[in-house]
SEBARO-214470 format. One record per residue (C-alpha): residue number from 1; residue in one letter; z, x, y. Coordinates in Angstrom, 3 decimals. Each point is the difference from the previous one (the first is absolute). Last residue first. Example, Ala and Ser with C-alpha at 12.3 -4.5 7.8 and 13.67 -1.06 7.14 Angstrom:
<r><seq>2</seq><type>S</type><zz>7.140</zz><xx>13.670</xx><yy>-1.060</yy></r>
<r><seq>1</seq><type>A</type><zz>0.660</zz><xx>-1.370</xx><yy>-3.440</yy></r>
***
This chain:
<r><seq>242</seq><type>X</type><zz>6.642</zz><xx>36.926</xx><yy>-48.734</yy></r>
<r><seq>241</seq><type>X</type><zz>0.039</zz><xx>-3.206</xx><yy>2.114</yy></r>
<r><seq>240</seq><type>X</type><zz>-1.535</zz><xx>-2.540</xx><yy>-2.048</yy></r>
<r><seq>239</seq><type>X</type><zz>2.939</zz><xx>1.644</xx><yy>-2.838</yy></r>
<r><seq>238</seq><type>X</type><zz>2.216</zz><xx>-1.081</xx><yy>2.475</yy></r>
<r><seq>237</seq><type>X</type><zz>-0.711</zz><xx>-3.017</xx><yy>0.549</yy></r>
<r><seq>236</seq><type>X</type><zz>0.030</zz><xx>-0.731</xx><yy>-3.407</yy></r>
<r><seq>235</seq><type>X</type><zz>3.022</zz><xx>1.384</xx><yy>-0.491</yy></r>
<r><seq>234</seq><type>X</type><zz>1.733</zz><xx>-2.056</xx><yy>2.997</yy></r>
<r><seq>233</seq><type>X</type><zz>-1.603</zz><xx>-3.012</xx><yy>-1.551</yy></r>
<r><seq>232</seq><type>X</type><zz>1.375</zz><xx>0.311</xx><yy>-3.778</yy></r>
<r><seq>231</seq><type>X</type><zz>3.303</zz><xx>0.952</xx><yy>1.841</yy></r>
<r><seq>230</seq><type>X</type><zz>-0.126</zz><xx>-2.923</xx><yy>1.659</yy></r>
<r><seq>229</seq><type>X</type><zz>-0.846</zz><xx>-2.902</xx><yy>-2.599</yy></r>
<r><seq>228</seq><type>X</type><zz>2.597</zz><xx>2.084</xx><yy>-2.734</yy></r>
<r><seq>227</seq><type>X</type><zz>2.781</zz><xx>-0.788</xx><yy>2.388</yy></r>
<r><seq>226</seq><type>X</type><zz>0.529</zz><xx>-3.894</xx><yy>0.018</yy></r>
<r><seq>225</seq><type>X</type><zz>0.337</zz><xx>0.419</xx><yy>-3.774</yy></r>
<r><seq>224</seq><type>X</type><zz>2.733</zz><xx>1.299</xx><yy>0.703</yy></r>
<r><seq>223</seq><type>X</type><zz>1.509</zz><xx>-3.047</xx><yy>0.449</yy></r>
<r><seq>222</seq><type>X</type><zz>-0.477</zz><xx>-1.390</xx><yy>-4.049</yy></r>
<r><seq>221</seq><type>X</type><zz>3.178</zz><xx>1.040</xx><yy>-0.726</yy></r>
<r><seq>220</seq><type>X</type><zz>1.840</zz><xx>-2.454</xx><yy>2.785</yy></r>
<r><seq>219</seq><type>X</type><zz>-2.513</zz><xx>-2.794</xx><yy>-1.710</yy></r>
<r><seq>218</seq><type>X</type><zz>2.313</zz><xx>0.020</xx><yy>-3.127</yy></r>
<r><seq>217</seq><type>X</type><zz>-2.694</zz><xx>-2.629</xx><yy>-1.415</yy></r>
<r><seq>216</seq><type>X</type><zz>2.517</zz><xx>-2.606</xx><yy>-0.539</yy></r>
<r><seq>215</seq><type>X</type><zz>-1.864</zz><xx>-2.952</xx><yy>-1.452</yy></r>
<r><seq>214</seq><type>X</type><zz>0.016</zz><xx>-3.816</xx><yy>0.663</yy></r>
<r><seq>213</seq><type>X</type><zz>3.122</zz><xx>0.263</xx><yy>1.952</yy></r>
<r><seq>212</seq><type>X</type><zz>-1.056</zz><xx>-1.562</xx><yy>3.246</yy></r>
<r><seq>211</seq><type>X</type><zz>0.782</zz><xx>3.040</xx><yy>2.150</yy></r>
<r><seq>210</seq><type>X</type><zz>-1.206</zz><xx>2.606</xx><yy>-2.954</yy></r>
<r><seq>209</seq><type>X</type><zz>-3.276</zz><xx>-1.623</xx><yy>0.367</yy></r>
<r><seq>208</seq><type>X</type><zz>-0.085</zz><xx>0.153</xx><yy>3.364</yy></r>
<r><seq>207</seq><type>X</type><zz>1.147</zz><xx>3.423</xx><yy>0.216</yy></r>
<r><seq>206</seq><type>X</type><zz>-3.325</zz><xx>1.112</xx><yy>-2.034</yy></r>
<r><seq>205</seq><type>X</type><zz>-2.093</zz><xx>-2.019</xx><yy>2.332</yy></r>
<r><seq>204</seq><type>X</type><zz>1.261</zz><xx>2.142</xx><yy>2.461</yy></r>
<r><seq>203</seq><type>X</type><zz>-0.707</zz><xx>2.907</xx><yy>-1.921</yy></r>
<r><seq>202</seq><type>X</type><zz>-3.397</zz><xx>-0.975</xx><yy>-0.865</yy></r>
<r><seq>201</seq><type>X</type><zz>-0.742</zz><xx>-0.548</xx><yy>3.910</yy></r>
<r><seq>200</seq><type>X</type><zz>1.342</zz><xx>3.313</xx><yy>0.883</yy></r>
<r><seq>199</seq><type>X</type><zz>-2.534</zz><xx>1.850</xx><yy>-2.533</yy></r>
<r><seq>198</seq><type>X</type><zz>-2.624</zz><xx>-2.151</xx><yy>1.492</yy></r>
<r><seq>197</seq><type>X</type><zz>1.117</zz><xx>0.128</xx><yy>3.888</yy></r>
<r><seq>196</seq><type>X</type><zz>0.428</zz><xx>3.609</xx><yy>-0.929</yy></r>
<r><seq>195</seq><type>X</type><zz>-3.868</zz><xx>1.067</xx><yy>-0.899</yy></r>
<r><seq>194</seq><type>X</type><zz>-1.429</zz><xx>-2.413</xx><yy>2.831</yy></r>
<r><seq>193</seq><type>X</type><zz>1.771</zz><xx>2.226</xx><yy>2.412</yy></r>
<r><seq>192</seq><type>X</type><zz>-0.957</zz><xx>3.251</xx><yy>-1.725</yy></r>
<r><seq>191</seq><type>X</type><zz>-3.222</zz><xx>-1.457</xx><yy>-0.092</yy></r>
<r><seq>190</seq><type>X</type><zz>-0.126</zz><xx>-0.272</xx><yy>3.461</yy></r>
<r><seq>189</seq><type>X</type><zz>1.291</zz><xx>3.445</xx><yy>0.963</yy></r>
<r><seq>188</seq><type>X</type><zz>3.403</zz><xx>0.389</xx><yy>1.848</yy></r>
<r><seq>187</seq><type>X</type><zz>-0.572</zz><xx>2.005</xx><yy>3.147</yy></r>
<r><seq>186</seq><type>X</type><zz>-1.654</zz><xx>-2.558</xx><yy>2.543</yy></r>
<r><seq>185</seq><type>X</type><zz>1.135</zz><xx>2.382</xx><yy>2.778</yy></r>
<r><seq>184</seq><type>X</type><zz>2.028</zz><xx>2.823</xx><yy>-0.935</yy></r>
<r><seq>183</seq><type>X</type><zz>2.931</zz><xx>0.218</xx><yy>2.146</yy></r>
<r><seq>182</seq><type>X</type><zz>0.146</zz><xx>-3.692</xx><yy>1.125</yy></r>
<r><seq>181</seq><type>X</type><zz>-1.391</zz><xx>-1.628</xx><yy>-3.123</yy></r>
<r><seq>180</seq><type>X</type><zz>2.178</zz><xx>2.434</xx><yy>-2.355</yy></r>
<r><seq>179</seq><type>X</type><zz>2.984</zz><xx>-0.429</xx><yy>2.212</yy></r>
<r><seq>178</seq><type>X</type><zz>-0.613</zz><xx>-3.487</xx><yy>-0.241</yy></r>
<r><seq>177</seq><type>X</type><zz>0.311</zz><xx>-0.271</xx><yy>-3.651</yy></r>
<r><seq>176</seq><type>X</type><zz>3.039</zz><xx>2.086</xx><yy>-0.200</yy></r>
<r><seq>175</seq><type>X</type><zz>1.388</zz><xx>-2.876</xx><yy>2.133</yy></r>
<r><seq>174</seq><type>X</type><zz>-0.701</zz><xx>-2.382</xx><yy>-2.285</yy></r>
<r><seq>173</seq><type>X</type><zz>1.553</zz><xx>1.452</xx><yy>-2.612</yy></r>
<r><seq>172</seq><type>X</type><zz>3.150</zz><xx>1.490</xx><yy>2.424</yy></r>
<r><seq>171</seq><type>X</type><zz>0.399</zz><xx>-3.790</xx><yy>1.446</yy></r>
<r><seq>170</seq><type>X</type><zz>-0.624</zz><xx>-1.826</xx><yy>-3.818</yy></r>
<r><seq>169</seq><type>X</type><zz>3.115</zz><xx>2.360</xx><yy>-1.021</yy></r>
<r><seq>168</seq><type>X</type><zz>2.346</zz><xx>-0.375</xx><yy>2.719</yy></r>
<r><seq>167</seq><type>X</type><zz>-0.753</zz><xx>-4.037</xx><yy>-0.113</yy></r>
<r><seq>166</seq><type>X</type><zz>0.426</zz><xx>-0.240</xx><yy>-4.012</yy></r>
<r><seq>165</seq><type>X</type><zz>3.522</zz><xx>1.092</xx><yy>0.150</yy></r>
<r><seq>164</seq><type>X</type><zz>0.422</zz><xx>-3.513</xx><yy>1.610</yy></r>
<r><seq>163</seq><type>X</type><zz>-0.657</zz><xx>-1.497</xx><yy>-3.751</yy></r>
<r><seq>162</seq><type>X</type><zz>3.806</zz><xx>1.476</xx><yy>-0.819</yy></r>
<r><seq>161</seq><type>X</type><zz>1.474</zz><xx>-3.004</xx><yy>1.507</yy></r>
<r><seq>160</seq><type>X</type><zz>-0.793</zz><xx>-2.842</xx><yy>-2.600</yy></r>
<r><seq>159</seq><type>X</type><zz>-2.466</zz><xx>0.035</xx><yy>-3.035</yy></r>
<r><seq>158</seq><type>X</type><zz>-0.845</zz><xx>-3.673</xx><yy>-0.032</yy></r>
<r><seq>157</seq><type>X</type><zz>0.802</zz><xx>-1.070</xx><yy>3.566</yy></r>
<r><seq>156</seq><type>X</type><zz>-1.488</zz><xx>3.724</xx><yy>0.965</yy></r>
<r><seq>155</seq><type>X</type><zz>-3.196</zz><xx>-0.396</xx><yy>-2.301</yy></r>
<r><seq>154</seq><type>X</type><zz>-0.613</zz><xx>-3.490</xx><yy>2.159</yy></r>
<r><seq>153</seq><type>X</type><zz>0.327</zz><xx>1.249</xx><yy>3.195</yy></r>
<r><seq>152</seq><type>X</type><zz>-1.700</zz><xx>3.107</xx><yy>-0.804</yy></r>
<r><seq>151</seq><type>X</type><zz>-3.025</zz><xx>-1.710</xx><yy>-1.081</yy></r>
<r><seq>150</seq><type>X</type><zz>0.278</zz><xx>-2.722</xx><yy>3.387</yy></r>
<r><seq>149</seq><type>X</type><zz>-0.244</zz><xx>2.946</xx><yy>2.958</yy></r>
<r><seq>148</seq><type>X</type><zz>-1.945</zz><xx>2.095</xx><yy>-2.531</yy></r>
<r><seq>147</seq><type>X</type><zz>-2.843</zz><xx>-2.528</xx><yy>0.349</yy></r>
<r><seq>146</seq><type>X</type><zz>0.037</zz><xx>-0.080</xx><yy>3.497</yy></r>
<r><seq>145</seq><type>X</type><zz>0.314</zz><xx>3.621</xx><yy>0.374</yy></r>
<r><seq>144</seq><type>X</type><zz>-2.982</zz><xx>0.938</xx><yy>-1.712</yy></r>
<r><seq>143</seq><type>X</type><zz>-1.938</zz><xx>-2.344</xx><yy>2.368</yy></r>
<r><seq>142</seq><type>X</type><zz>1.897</zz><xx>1.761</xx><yy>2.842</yy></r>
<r><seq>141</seq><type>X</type><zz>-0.889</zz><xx>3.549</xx><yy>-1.830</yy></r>
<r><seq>140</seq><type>X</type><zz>-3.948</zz><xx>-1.230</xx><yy>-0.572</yy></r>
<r><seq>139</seq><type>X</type><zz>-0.172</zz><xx>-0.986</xx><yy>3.620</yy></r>
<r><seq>138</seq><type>X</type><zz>1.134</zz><xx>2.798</xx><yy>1.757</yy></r>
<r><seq>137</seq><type>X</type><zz>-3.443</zz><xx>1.399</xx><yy>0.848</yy></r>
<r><seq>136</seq><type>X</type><zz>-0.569</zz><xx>-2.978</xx><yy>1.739</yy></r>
<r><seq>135</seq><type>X</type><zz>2.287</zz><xx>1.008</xx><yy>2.865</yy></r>
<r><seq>134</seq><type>X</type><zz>2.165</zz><xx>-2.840</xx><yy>1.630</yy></r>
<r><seq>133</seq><type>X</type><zz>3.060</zz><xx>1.917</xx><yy>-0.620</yy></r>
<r><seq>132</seq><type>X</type><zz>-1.308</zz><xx>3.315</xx><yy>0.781</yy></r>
<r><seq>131</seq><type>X</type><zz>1.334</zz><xx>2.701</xx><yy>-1.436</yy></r>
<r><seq>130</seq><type>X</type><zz>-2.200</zz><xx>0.442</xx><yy>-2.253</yy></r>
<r><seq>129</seq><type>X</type><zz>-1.132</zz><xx>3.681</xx><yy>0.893</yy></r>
<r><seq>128</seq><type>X</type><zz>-1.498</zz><xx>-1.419</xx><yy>3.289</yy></r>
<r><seq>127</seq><type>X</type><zz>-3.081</zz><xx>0.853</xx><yy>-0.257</yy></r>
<r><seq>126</seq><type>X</type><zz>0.107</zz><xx>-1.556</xx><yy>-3.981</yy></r>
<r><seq>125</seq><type>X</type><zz>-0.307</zz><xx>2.974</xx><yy>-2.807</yy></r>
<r><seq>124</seq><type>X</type><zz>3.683</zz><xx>0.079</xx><yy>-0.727</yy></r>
<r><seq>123</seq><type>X</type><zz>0.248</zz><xx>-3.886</xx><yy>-0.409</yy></r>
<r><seq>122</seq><type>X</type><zz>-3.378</zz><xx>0.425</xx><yy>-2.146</yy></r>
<r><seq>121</seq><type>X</type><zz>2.147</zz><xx>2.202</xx><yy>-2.278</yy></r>
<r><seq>120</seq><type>X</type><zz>3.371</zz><xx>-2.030</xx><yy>0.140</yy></r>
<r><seq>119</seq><type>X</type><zz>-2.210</zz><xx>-3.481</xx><yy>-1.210</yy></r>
<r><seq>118</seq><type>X</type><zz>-2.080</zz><xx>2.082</xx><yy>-2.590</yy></r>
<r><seq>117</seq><type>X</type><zz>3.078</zz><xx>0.832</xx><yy>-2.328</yy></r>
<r><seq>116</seq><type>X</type><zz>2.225</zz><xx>-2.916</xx><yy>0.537</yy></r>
<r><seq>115</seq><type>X</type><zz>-2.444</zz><xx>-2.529</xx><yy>-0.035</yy></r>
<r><seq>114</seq><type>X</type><zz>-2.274</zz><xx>0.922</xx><yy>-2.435</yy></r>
<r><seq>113</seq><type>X</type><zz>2.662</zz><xx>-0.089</xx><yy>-2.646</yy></r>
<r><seq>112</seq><type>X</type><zz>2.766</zz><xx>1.768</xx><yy>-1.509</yy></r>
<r><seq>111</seq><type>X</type><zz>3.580</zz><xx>0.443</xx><yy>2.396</yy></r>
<r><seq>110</seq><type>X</type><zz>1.042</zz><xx>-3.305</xx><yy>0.339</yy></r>
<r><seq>109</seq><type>X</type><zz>-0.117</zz><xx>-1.723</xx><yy>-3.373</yy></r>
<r><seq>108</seq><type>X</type><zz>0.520</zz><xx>3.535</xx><yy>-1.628</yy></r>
<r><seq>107</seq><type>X</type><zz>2.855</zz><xx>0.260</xx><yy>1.886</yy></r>
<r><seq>106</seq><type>X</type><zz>1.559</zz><xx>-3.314</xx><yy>-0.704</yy></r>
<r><seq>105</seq><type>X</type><zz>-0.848</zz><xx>0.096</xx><yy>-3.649</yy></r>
<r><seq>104</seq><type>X</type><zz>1.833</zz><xx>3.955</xx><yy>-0.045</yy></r>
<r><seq>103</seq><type>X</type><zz>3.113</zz><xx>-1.992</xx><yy>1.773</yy></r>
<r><seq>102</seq><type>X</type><zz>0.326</zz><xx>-2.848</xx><yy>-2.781</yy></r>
<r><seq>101</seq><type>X</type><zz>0.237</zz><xx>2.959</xx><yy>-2.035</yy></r>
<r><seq>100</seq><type>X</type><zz>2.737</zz><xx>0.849</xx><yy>1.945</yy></r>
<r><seq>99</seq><type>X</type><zz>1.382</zz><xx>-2.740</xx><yy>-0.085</yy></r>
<r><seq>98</seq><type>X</type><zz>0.263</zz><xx>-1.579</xx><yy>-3.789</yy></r>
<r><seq>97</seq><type>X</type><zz>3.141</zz><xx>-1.526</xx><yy>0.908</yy></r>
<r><seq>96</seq><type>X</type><zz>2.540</zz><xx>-1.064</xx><yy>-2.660</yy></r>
<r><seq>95</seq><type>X</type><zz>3.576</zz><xx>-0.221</xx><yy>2.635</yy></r>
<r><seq>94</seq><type>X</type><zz>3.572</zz><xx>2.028</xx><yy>-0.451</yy></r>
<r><seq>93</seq><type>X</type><zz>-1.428</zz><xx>1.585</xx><yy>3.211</yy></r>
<r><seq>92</seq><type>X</type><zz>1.261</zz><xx>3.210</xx><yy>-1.278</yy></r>
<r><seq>91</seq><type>X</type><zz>-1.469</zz><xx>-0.155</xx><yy>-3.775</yy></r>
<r><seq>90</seq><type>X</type><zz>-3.217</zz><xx>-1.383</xx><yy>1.265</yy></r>
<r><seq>89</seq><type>X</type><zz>-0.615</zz><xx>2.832</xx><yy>2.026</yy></r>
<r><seq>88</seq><type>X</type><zz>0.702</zz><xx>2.116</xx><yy>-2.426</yy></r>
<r><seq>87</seq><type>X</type><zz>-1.915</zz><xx>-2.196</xx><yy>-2.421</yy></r>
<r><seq>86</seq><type>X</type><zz>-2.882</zz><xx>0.770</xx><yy>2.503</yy></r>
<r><seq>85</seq><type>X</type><zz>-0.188</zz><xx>3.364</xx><yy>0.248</yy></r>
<r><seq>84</seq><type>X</type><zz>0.046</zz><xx>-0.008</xx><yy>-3.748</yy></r>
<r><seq>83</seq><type>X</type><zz>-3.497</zz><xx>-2.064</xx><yy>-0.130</yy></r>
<r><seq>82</seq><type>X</type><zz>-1.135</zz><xx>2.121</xx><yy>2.869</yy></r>
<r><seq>81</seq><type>X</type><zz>0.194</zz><xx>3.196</xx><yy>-2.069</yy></r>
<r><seq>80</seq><type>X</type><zz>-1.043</zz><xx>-1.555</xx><yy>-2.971</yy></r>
<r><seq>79</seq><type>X</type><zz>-2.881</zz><xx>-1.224</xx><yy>1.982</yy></r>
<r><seq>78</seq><type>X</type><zz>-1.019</zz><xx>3.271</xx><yy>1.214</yy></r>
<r><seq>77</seq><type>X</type><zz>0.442</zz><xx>1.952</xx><yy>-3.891</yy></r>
<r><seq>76</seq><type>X</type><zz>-1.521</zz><xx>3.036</xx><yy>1.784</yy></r>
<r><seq>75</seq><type>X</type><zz>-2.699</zz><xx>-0.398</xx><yy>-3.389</yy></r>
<r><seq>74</seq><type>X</type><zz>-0.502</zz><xx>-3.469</xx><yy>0.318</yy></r>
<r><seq>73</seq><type>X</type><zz>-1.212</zz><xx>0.597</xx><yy>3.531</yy></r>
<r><seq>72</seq><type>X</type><zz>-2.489</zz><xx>2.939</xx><yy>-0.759</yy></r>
<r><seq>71</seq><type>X</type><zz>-1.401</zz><xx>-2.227</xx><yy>-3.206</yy></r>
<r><seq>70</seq><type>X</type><zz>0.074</zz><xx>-2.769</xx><yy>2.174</yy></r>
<r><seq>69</seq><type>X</type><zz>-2.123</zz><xx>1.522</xx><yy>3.230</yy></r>
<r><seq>68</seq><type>X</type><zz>-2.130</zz><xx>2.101</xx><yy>-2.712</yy></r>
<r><seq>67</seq><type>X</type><zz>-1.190</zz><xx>-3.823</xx><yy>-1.606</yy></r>
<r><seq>66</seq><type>X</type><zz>0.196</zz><xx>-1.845</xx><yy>3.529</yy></r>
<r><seq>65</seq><type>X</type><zz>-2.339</zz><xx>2.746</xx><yy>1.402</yy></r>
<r><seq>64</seq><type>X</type><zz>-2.242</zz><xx>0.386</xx><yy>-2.634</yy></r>
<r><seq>63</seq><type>X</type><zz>-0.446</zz><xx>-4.119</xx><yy>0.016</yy></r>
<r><seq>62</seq><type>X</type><zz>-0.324</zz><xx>-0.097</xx><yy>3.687</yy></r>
<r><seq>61</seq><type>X</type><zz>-2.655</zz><xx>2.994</xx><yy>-0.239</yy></r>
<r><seq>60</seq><type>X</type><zz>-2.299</zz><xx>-2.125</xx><yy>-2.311</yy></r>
<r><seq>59</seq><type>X</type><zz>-1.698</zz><xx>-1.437</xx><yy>2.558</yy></r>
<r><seq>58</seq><type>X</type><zz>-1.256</zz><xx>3.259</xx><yy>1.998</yy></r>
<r><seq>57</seq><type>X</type><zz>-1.669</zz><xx>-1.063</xx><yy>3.128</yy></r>
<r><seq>56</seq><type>X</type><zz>1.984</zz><xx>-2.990</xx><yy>0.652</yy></r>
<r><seq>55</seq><type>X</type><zz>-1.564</zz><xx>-2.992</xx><yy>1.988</yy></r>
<r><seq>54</seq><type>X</type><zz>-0.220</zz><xx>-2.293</xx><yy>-2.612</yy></r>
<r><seq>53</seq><type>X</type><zz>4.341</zz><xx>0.677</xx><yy>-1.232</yy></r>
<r><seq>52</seq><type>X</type><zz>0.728</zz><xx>-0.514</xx><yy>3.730</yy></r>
<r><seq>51</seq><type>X</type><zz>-0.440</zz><xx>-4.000</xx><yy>-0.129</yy></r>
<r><seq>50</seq><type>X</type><zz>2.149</zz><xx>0.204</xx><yy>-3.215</yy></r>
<r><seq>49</seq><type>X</type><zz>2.855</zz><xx>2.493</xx><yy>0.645</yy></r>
<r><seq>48</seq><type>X</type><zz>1.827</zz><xx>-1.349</xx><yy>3.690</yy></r>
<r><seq>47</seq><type>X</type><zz>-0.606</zz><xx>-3.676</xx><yy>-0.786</yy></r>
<r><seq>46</seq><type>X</type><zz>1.105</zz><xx>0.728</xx><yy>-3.392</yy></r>
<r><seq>45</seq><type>X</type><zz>2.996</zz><xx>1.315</xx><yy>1.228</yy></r>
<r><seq>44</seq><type>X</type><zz>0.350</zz><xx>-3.087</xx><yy>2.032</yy></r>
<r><seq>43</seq><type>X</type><zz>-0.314</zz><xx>-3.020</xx><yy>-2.265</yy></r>
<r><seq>42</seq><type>X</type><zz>2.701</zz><xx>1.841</xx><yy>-2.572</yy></r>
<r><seq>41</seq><type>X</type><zz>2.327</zz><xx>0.957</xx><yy>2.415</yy></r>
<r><seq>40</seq><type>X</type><zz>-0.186</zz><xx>-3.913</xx><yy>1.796</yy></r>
<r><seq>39</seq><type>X</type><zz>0.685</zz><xx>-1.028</xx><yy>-3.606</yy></r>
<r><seq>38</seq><type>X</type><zz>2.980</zz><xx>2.170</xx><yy>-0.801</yy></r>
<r><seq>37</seq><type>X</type><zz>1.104</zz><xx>-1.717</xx><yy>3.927</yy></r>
<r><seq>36</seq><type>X</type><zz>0.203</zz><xx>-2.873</xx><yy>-0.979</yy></r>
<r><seq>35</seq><type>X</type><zz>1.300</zz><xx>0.124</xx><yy>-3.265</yy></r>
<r><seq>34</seq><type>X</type><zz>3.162</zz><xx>2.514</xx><yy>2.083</yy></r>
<r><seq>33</seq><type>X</type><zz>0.163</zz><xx>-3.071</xx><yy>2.385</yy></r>
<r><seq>32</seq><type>X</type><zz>0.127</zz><xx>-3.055</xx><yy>-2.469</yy></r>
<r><seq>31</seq><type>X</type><zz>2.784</zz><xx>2.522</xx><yy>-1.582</yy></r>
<r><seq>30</seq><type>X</type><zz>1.636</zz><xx>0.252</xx><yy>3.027</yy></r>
<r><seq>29</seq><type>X</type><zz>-0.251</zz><xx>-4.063</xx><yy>0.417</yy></r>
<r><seq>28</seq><type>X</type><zz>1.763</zz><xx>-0.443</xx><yy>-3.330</yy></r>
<r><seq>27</seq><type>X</type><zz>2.960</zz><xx>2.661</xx><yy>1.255</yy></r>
<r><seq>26</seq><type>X</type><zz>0.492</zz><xx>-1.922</xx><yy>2.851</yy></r>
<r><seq>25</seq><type>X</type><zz>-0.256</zz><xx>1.427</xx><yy>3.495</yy></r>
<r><seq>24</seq><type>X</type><zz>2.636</zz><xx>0.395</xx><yy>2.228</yy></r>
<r><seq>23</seq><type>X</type><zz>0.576</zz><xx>3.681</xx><yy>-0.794</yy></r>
<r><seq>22</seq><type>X</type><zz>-3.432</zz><xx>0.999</xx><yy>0.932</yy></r>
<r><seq>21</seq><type>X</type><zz>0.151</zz><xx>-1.507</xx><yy>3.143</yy></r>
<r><seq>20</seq><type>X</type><zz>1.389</zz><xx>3.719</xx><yy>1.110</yy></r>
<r><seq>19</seq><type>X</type><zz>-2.131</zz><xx>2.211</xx><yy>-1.894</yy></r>
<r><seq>18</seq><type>X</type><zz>-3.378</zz><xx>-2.361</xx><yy>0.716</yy></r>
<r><seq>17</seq><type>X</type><zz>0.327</zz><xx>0.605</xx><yy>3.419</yy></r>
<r><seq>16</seq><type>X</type><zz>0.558</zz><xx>3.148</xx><yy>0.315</yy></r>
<r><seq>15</seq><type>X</type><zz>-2.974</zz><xx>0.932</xx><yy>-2.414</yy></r>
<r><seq>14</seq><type>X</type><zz>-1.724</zz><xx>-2.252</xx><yy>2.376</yy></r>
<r><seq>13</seq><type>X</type><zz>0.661</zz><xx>1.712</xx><yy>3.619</yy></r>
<r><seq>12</seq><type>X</type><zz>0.180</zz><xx>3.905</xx><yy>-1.809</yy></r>
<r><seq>11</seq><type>X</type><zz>-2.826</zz><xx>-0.553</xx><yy>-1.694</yy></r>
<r><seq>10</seq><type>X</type><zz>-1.656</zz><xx>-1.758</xx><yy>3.654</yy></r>
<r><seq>9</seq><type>X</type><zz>1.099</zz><xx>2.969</xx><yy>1.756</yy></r>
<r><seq>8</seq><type>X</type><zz>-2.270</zz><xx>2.467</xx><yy>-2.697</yy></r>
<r><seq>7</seq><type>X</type><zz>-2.815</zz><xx>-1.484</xx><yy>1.078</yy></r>
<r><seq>6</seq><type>X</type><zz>0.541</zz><xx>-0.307</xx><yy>3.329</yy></r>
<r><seq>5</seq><type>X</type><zz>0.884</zz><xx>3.364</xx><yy>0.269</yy></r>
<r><seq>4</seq><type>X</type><zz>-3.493</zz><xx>0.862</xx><yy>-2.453</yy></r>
<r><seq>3</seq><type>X</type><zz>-2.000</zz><xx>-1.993</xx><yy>2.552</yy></r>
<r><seq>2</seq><type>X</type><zz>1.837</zz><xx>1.954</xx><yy>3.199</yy></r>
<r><seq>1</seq><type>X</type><zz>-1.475</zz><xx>3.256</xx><yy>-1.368</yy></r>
***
């Protein structure tokens, strides 16, 4: 468990950080940052999707699942309801800030990947439940950490405060992980693994895109897409079963 406290320390540590020298910096370089880091979106969700897109067992599932994710999405309306959370936030900060849609790209950035779901499981399954400092099983989570250390840095001096909502969340996702790997051993299946670094890979690249302005894909629709991968494998499972 002390990987995912790091992990979620160094959000914390760099969304901090970016919040306060956020005012300092010039609008030009913000912009420099927000290009940046559209292109660092795009390079790593399809990091997560391609590599995992040969080892899937059923390769049209991502499509199904981004098709009945959308439909499910655009149906609750979740970006409208985002889109007029923010213009009420807008409306008493007297600022334009696309926030909390900033905040879904943070989450997605630290919560999908094999990082963040494998690292709290093999944490679980070390002797020492990962709470080891030295313990291998920790690496993935201090790797993960790393990289969130600088991500949220950057999405906080372009998004401001409201990235530290990210930490509470990332903690209870990656601690549901290690609850599974504590409770009931190695309990996420592979595939089911492979399944959401795909589906969490398109939506990533789906922020990037919106980041950069090339096309807004209304990836806060597209979420539930996240879902369809683990139902598909809990009824599988349990059809095996029965």
């Amino acid at each position: 468990m002390l990987g995912t406290i790091v992990n979620t320390t160094t959000i914390i540590i760099g969304g901090a950080f970016g919040a306060i020298v956020r005012t300092g910096i010039g609008e030009k370089y913000k912009k420099v940052l927000f290009n940046g880091l559209g292109l660092c979106c795009l390079v790593l969700g399809m990091n997560a999707a391609l590599p995992n897109m040969a080892k899937s067992e059923y390769p049209v599932l991502f499509i199904l699942s981004i098709a009945i994710g959308g439909i499910v999405g655009t149906k609750l309306d979740l970006a409208g309801h985002i889109d007029r959370w923010n213009r009420k936030l807008n409306e008493r900060s007297g600022k334009e800030n696309n926030s909390l849609n900033g905040l879904v790209t943070g989450l997605l950035l630290y919560c999908i990947g094999t990082f963040s779901i494998v690292g709290p499981v093999l944490s679980a399954l070390s002797p020492t439940g990962g709470w080891s400092l030295g313990e291998s099983a920790n690496t993935y989570l201090y790797t993960n950490a790393t990289l969130d250390l600088v991500t949220s840095a950057v999405l906080a001096a372009s998004f401001g405060w409201i990235m530290l909502l990210a930490a509470p969340v990332l903690f209870c996702w990656q601690g549901m992980f290690y609850a599974i790997g504590y409770f009931c051993g190695d309990g996420m299946p592979e595939p089911m693994r492979t399944e959401l670094s795909i589906v969490g890979g398109v939506l990533i690249v789906s922020s990037g895109l919106g980041i950069l302005g090339i096309k807004d894909c209304k990836t806060v629709n597209l979420l539930p897409s996240l879902l369809v991968p683990v139902i598909f494998y809990l009824i599988k499972t349990l059809s095996q079963t029965f």
